[in-house]
C-alpha positions as CSV (number, residue, x, y, z in Angstrom):
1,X,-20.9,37.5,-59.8
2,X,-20.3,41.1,-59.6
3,X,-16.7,42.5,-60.6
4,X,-16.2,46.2,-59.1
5,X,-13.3,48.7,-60.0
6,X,-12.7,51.9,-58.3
7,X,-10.4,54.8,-59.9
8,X,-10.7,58.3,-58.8
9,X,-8.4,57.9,-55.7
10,X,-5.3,60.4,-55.1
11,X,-3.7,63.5,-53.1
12,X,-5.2,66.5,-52.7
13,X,-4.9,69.5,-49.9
14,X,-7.2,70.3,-47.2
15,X,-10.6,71.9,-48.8
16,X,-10.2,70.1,-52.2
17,X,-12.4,67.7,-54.2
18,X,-12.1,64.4,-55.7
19,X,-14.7,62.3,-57.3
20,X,-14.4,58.7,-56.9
21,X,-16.2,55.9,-59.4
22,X,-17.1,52.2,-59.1
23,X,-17.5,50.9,-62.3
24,X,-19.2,47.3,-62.4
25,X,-19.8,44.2,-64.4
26,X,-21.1,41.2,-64.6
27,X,-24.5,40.9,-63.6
28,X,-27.1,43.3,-63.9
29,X,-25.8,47.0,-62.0
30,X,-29.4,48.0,-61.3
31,X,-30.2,44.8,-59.4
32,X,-28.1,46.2,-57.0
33,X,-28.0,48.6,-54.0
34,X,-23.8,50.1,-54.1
35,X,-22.4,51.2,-50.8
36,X,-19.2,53.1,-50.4
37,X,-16.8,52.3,-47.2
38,X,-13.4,53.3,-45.9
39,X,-10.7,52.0,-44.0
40,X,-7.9,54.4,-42.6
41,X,-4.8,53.1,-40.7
42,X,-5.5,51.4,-37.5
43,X,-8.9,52.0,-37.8
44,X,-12.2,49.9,-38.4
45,X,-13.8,50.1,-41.8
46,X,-16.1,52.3,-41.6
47,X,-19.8,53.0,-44.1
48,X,-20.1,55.9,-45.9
49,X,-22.7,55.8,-48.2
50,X,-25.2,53.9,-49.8
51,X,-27.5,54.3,-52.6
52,X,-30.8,52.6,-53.7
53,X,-30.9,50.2,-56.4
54,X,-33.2,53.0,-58.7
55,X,-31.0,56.0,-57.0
56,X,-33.9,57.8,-55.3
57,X,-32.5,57.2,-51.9
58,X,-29.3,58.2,-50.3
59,X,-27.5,57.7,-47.2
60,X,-25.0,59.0,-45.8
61,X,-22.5,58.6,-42.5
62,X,-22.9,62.2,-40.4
63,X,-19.1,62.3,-40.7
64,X,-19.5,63.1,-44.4
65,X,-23.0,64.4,-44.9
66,X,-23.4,67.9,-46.0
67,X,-19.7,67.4,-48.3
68,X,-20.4,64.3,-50.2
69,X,-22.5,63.1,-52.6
70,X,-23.6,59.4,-53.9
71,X,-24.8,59.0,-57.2
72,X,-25.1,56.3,-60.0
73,X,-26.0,55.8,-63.7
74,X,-27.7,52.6,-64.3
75,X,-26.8,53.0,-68.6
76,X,-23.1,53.0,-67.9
77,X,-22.9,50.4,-64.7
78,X,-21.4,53.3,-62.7
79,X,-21.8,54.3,-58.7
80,X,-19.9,57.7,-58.6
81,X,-19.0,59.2,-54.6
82,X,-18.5,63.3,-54.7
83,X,-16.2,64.7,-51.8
84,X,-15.6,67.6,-51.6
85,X,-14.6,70.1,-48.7
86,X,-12.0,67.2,-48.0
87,X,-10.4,66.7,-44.6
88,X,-7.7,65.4,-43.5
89,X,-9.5,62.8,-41.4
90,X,-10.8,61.6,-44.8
91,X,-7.1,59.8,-45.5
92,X,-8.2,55.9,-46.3
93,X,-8.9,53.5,-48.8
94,X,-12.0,53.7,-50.6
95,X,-14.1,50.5,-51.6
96,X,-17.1,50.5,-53.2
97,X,-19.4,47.4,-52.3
98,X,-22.8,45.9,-53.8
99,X,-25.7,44.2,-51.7
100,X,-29.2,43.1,-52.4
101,X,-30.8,46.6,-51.0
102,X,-29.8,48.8,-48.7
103,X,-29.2,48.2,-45.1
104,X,-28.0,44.6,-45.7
105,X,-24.5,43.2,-46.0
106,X,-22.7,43.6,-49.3
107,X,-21.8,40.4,-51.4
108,X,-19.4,42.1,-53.7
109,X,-16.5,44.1,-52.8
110,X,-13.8,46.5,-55.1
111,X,-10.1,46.2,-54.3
112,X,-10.4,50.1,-53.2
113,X,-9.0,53.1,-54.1
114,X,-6.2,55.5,-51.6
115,X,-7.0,59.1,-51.0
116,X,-5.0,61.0,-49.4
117,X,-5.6,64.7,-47.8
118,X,-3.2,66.8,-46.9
119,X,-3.5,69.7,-44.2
């Protein structure tokens, strides 16, 4: 079992930055790939971005490449998501998620996290 809390979550205007984090425990962090998704009102979840189990790779949805940034530290169980240049299409919860590697579906999910941008 994996546990997963995200904090980082909150308002901010049109242009600003936030810095989400997923902190985990339970079994080992690095035997996991971490994903990050979204759900907005009346709308489908929706993938963000993922990072390799060792953090060398990244990917990222088109909607947000180029303004956000995935990252991890293994030492402190940790899977960080950057955004910044923030939009207001960006409004939704924000759940951070672990799976075997990347590409596969996650096992583990995070209650989420609600950020808000305003225009």
């Amino acid at each position: 079992q994996v546990q997963l809390v995200e904090s980082g979550g909150g308002l901010v205007q049109a242009g600003g930055s936030l810095r989400l984090a997923c902190a985990a425990s339970g079994r080992t962090f690095s035997m996991y790939a971490m994903n990050w998704f979204r759900k907005a009102p009346g709308k489908e979840r929706e993938f963000v971005a993922a990072i390799s189990r060792s953090g060398g790779t990244a990917n990222y949805a088109d909607s947000v490449k180029g303004r956000f940034t995935i990252s991890r530290d293994n030492a402190k169980n940790t899977v960080y998501l950057q955004m910044d240049n923030l939009k207001p299409e960006d409004t939704a919860v924000y759940s951070c998620a672990a799976a075997a590697r990347l590409g596969v579906p996650s096992d583990y999910w995070g209650q989420g996290t609600q950020v808000t941008v305003s225009s």
